[in-house]
C-alpha positions as CSV (number, residue, x, y, z in Angstrom):
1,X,-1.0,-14.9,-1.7
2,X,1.5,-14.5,0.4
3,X,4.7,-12.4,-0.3
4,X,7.0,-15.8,-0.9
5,X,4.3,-16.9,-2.9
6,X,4.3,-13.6,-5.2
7,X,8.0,-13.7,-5.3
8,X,7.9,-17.8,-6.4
9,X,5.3,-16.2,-9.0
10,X,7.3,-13.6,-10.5
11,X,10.3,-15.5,-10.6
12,X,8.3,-18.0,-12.7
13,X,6.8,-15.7,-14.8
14,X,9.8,-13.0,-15.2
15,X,11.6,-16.4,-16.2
16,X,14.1,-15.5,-13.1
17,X,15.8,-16.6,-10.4
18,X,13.7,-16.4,-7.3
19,X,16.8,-14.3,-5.3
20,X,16.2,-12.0,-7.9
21,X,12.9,-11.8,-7.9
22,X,12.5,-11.5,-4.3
23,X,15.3,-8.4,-5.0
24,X,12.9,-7.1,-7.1
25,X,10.0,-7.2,-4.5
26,X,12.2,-5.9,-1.9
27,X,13.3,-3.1,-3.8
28,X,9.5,-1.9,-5.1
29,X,8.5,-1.9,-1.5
30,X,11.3,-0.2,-0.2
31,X,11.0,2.5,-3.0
32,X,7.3,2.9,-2.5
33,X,7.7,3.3,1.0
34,X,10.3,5.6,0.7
35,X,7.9,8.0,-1.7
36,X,4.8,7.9,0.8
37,X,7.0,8.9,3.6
38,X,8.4,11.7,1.4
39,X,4.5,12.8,0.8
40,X,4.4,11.7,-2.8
41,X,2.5,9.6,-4.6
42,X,3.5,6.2,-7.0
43,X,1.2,6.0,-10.0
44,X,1.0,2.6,-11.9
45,X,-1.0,3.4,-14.9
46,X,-3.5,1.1,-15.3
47,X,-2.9,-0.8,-11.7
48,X,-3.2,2.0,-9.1
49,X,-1.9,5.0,-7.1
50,X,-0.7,4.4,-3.6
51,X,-0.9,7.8,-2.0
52,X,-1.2,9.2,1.8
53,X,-4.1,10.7,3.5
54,X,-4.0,12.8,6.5
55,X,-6.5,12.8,9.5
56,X,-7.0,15.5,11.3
57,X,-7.0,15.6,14.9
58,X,-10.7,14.9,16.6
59,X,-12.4,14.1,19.8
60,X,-13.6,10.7,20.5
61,X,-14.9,8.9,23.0
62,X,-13.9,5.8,25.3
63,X,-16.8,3.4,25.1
64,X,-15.6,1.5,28.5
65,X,-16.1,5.1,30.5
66,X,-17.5,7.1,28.2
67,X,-14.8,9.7,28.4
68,X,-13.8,12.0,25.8
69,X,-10.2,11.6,24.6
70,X,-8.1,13.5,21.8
71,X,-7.1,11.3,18.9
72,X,-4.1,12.8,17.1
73,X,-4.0,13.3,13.7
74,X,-1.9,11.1,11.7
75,X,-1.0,9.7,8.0
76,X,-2.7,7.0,6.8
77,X,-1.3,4.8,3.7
78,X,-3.8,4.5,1.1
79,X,-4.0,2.6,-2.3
80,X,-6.9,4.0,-5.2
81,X,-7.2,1.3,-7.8
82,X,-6.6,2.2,-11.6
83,X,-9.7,1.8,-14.3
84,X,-8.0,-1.2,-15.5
85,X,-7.6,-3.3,-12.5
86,X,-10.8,-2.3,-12.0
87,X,-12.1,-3.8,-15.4
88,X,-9.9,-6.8,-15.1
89,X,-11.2,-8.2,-11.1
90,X,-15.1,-7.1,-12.5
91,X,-14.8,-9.4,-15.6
């Protein structure tokens, strides 16, 4: 599913208009992306926490030359399912 195709979906099923749906989608995205970059987490009881991990800094290597190179450390978005969504796709 794409994201026109979850916004067609929750206009359907939200019985609303799909400019308001797709409102809707636009806002939780923005909203969730605003919270990661702020270093907080967005718990959905039930559905999931989306949350940010940092990696540290590390050597690697370059497999063409074989060089070692520094990889920086950065953020990394993450998303931990909740127990129920869990349940619900094993069922």
């Amino acid at each position: 599913m794409n994201k026109t195709e979850l916004i067609a979906a929750i206009a359907e099923k939200a019985n609303v208009k799909k400019e308001d749906a797709k409102n809707m989608v636009d806002a939780f995205v923005s909203i969730v992306t605003d919270e990661m970059i702020a270093g907080e987490k967005v718990a959905l009881v039930g559905f999931g926490t989306f949350e940010v991990s940092e990696r540290p800094g590390r050597t690697g290597r370059n497999p063409l030359t074989g060089e070692n190179i520094e990889i920086a450390a950065s953020k990394q978005p993450k998303f931990k399912a909740g127990k129920l969504l869990k349940e619900a796709v094993n069922a």
